[in-house]
Structures are given as C-alpha cells and as structure tokens.
C-alpha positions in Angstrom: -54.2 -0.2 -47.4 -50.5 0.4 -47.9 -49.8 -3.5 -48.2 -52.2 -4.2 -51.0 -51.0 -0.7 -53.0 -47.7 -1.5 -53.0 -48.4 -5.1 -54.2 -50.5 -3.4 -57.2 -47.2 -1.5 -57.8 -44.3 -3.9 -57.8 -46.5 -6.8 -59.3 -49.1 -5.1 -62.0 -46.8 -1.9 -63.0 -43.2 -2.8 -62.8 -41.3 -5.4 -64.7 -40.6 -7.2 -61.4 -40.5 -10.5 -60.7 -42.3 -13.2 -63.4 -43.7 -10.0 -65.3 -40.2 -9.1 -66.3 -39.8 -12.6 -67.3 -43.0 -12.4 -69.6 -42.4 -9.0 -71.0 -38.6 -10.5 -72.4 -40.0 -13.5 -74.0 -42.9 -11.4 -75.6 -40.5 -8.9 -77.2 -38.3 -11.8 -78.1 -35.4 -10.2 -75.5 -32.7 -12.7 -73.7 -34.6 -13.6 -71.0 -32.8 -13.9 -67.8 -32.9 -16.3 -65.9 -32.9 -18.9 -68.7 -34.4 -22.3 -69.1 -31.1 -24.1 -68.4 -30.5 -22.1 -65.4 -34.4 -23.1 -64.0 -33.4 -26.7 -64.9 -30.3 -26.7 -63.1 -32.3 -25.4 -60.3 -34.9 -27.9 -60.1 -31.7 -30.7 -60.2 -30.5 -29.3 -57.5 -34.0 -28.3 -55.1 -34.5 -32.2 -55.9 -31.3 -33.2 -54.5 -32.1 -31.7 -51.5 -35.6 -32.8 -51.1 -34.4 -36.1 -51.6 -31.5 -35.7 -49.2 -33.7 -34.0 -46.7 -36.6 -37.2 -46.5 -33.7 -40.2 -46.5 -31.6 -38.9 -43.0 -29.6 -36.2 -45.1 -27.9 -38.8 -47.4 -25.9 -37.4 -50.3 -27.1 -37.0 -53.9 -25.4 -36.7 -56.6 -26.0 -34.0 -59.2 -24.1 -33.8 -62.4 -22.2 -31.5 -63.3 -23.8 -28.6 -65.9 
C-alpha cells in the first residue's frame, strides 16, 4: 500500500529522523540534536508532567 511504501522510504532509505542521528554518531559527525539539548528537553517535558498532575502548579527549571 502507499502508506507502508512510503514508511519503507523515509524510515529505512533516508537519513530521517533517528537514522540520521545514528548515521552522525557512526561516522563520528556533530550530531544534531546533542545530548545537552535531549537533557534540557527531558527537564523541561518533566516540568510539565509534574505541573500538569498537581492542578498546573509552577516548576521550576534551571536555567542551561
């Protein structure tokens, strides 16, 4: 089907996505995002998870 050929395309033959990702660190390339960037991330998707289950209280992230 058209759906399942075009998700063979993008995610087994490109360098979209996670593959991209993997094909950097292989070859020893920057890899974009970073791991400082992913953490920063995850602080902040915690914040709001946290925020979210106690009434939408503030949290407070430091500063990166």
């Amino acid at each position: 089907s058209p759906v399942h050929d075009t998700y063979r395309h993008v995610f087994r033959r490109t360098e979209a996505m996670t593959r991209g990702w993997a094909t950097a660190a292989v070859q020893g390339r920057p890899i974009e995002p970073d791991f400082a960037t992913g953490a920063r991330v995850q602080q902040l998707v915690a914040a709001a998870l946290t925020s979210a289950t106690t009434d939408g209280s503030w949290q407070s992230v430091a500063a990166s």
